[in-house]
C-alpha positions as CSV (number, residue, x, y, z in Angstrom):
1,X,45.4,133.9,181.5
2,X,47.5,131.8,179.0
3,X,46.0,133.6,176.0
4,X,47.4,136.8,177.4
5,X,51.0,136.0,178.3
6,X,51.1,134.7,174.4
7,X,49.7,138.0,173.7
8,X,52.5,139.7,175.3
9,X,54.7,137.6,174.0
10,X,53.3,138.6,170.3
11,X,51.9,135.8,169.4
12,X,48.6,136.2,167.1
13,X,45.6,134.1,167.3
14,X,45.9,131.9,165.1
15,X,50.1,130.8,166.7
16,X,47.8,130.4,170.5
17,X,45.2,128.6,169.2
18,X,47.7,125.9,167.6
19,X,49.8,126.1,171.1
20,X,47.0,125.8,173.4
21,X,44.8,123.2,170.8
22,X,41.7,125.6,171.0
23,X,39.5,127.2,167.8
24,X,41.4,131.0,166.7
25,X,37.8,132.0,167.7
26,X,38.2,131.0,171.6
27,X,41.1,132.8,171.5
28,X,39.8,136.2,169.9
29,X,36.8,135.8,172.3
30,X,39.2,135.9,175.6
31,X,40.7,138.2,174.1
32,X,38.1,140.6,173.5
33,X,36.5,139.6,177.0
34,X,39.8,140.8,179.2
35,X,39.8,143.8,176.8
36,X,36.1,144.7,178.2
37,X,36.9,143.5,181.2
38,X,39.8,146.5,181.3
39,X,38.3,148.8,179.5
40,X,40.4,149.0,176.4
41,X,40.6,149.0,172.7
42,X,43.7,147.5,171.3
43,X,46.2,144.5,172.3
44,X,49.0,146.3,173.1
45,X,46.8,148.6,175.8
46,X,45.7,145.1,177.2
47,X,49.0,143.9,177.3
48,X,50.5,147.0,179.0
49,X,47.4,147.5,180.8
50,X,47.5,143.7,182.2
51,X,51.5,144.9,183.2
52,X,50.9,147.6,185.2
53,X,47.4,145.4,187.6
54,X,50.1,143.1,187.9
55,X,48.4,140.7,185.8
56,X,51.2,139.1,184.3
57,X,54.7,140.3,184.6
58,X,56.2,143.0,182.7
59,X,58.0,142.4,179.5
60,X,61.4,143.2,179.2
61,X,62.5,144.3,175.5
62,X,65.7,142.2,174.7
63,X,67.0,145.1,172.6
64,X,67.1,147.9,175.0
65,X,68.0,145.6,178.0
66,X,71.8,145.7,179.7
């Protein structure tokens, strides 16, 4: 679950793996195991797809926020 709030956050592999002290490859294979899991292809459809089960909260983008 950690590995995919960094995601959303848009952190790459390589920035989780130092932040939660695993190998970049733990952190690509959770990440390619939640996107089987849900059935998609890319990091930003896991991410978005996460949002919308509830998963983890949604993102708000800074820039377009009032």
């Amino acid at each position: 679950m950690r590995v995919l709030e960094f995601l959303a956050r848009g952190l790459r592999a390589k920035q989780i793996a130092h932040e939660l002290g695993l190998s970049v490859r733990t952190v690509e294979s959770h990440k390619y195991a939640m996107m089987q899991e849900l059935g998609v292809h890319g990091t930003i459809e896991l991410v978005r797809k996460a949002e919308a089960l509830g998963v983890i909260s949604p993102r708000i983008d800074r820039r377009t926020a009032r």
